[in-house]
Structures are given as structure tokens and as C-alpha cells.
N, C-alpha and C positions, 0 to 999 in steps of 0.2 A: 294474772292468767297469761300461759302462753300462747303467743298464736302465731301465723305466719301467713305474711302480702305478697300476694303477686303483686307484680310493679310495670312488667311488660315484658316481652321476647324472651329470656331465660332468668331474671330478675326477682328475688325471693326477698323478703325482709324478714330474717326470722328474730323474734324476742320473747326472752325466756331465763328466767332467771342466771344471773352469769352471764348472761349472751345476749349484745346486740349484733347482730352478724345480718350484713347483705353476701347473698351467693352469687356470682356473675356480675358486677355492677355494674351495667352497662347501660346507663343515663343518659348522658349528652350523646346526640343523633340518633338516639331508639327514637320512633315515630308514636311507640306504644308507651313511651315512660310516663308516667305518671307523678314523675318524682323526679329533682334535680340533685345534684350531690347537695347542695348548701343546704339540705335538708336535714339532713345525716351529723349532728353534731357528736354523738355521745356512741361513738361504733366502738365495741371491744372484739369484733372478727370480722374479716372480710376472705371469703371464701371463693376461689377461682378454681375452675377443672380446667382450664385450658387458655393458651397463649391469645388467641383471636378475638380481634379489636373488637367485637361485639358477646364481649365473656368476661376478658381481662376488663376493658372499657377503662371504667374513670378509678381504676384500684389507684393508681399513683396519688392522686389528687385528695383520696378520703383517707387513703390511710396518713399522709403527711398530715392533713389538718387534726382526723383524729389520733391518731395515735394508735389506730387499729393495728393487732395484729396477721397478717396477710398468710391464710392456709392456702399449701397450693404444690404444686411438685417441688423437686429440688432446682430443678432450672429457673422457673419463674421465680423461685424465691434469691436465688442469687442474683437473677438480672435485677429485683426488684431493693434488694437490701444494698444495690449500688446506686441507690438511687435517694438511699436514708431511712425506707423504709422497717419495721420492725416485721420479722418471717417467723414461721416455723413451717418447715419442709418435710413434706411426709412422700409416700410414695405408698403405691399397690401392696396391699401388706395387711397386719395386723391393725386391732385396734390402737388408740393413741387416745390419751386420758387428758380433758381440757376440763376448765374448772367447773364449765356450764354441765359437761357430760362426756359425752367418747365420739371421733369421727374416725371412717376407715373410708379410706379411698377404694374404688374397684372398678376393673378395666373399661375402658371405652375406647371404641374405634372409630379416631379421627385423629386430622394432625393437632401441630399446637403451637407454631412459628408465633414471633411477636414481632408484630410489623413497627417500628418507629421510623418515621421521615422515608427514606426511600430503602430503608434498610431492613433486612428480615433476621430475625437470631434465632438459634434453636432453643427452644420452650418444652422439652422434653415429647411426654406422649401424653395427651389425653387423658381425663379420669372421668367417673363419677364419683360422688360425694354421698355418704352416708352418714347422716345426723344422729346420736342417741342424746335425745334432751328429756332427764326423769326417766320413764318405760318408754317413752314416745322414738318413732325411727322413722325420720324423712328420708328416701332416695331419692338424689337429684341426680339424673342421669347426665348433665353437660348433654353436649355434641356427641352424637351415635349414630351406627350403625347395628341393627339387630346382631346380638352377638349369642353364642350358647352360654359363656359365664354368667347370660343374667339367670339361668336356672339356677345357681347358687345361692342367688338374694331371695330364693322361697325358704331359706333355713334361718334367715333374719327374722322371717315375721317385720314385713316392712310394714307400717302404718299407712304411709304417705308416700305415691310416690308419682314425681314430676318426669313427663316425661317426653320428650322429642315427639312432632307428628307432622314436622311439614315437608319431607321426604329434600331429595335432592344432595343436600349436606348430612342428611341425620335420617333418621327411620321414617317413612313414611306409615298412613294411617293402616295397614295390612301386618307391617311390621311390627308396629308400637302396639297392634292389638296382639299381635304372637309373642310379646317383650312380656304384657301383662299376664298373660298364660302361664309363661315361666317364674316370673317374679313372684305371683298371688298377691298383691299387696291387699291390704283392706278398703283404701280411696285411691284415686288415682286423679291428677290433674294434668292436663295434655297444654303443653310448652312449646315454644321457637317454632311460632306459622304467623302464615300474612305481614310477619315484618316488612320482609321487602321481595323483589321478585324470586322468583324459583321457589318458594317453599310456601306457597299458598295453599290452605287445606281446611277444611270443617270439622272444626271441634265436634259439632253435634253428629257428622255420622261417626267419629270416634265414639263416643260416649252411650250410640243410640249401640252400637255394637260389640262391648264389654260383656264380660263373659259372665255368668251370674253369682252372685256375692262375691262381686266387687262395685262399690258404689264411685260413680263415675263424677266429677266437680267440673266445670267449665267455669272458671275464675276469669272476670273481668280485670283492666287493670285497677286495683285500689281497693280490692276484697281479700276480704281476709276467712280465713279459718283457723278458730282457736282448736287447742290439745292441753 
């Protein structure tokens, strides 16, 4: 059976046949993790929308031990493939055929610097992440801001989709419910709040205010939902 964990702050563990893929891994100093990397032996994707240390996180560290392959822009995949690890770089665009099923990346507005030591490097621009595993279609929005191109992900027929609510950096809860207007997904699970300060928010008034048929998830860390 397939299914998919939240893990904490933007942190997805999805497994399905073809695929173990964490999206965002960002473990060591999430407050909300649930999960350390040395958890993670048998990774076949590790999936990144953006450069910042709380997205990209501990990608260097799981894909060296596992041998994951690292989706993710073109930048981060070269800063990342000089580092040993194993990439494939995609960019805003069509679909792209993986063994588990097909991802298409699609716009998001935020940056996506990769901070190491006291150094920043350009990390291209932002995505979200759109999953086809079997019929099944997660969007994981990354880091956002309300944008109009999410009215093009109502022609996906999104299943799943995760989504920014703790305002400041990303959409806040007025936003994210104008996001799910445009998007229609079928469930929706609301991401990246109460980590740490500035982006503090109530998933329940999120959820208590979802538009009607759309069924609204509040995932703790270490729940799952299968597909």
C-alpha cells in the first residue's frame, strides 16, 4: 500500500512502489521532526523545491549514505552533484517520467539561496513539486506566496495537496484558503507553521474554513495517509 508521512515543517515521507522519497528533508534542528536522518536507509528520491536550510536540510547527508537520487532545480543539482551526490534536474516545465510515475515542477514565489558556512550561492528560483504515483497526484507547494498560476493545478485534478499556512515567508491562512479555491484539490493538508517564530498559525481555523468538497487533514507529526 501506498502512503504518505508527514514528518514536521515541510517534511513528507512518501512510499510507493518505485519510490521511497522524502520531499524537503529537513530533520536535524526541525523542532517538529519526528524522524532523524539514520532513519532513512533505503531512499530511492529525495526531493527539494528550494535552496533554504530548512527545505534543502539534511539532502547532502541522506543522499551520500543512501544513494538517493536528489530532484530538484538545475542549480541545486549542480551545487549538489559537487558534492558526490547522484541528481536529476528538472525545471518549471513539462512532465518528466521516473520509474515510480511522473513529477512536474510548477512555479512558486520565494527565493532559494543555499546558505553553507558564512557563504550564500545562487540556488536558482523556487518550485513546487507535483507527484504522479499510479492515478494518485500530490502537490507540494514548497515555500509560497499566493500566486495566479495556482489556478492551472485545477486541470491536474490534484488529489493531495500540502500546503504553506504560516504567513510571513509563505501564504498565510486567507491566502492558502484563496490557493485551495484555485487549485480544487480533493484533500488538502496545511504545512510550514509554529516551527519557529514569524510563522505561527491555527491549522484548525484553516480547516474549520475550507470551501465545500474539499476535505480538509490536520496531520500531526508521524501520521500518515495512505492512496
Amino acid at each position: 500500500m501506498s502512503m504518505i508521512r508527514f514528518l514536521g515543517h515541510s517534511v513528507f515521507h512518501v512510499s510507493a512502489p518505485g519510490l521511497e522519497g522524502l520531499i524537503d528533508p529537513f530533520l536535524k534542528g526541525n523542532d517538529q521532526a519526528c524522524a532523524v536522518p539514520g532513519d532513512f536507509e533505503s531512499l530511492t528520491h529525495l526531493f527539494v523545491t528550494h535552496g533554504h536550510g530548512d527545505h534543502l536540510g539534511d539532502t547532502v547527508q541522506l543522499g551520500l549514505r543512501t544513494g538517493a537520487t536528489v530532484v530538484a532545480n538545475a542549480e541545486i543539482c549542480r551545487f549538489l552533484s559537487g558534492k558526490g551526490l547522484k541528481t536529476r534536474p528538472m525545471y518549471v516545465g513539462g512532465w518528466v517520467s521516473f520509474p515510480f510515475g511522473r513529477v512536474k515542477f510548477v512555479p512558486a514565489i520565494h527565493g532559494s539561496g543555499i546558505t553553507e558556512g558564512k557563504e550564500t550561492f545562487y540556488g536558482g528560483v523556487a518550485v513546487g513539486i507535483v507527484l504522479e504515483v499510479g492515478n494518485f497526484r500530490v502537490y507540494h507547494a514548497g515555500d509560497t506566496g499566493l500566486t495566479t498560476d495556482m489556478g492551472l493545478l485545477a486541470a491536474l485534478k490534484i488529489d493531495l495537496a500540502l500546503l504553506p499556512i504560516g504567513g510571513c515567508y509563505v501564504m498565510d491562512i486567507p491566502d492558502a484558503l484563496r490557493a485551495v479555491e484555485m487549485i480544487r484539490p480533493k484533500r488538502v493538508v496545511p504545512m510550514h507553521y509554529n516551527t519557529f517564530p514569524g510563522i505561527e498559525a491555527d491549522p484548525g481555523e484553516f480547516l474549520s474554513a475550507l470551501p465545500a468538497g474539499v476535505e480538509g487533514i490536520r496531520l500531526v507529526p508521524g501520521e500518515r495517509l495512505s492512496f
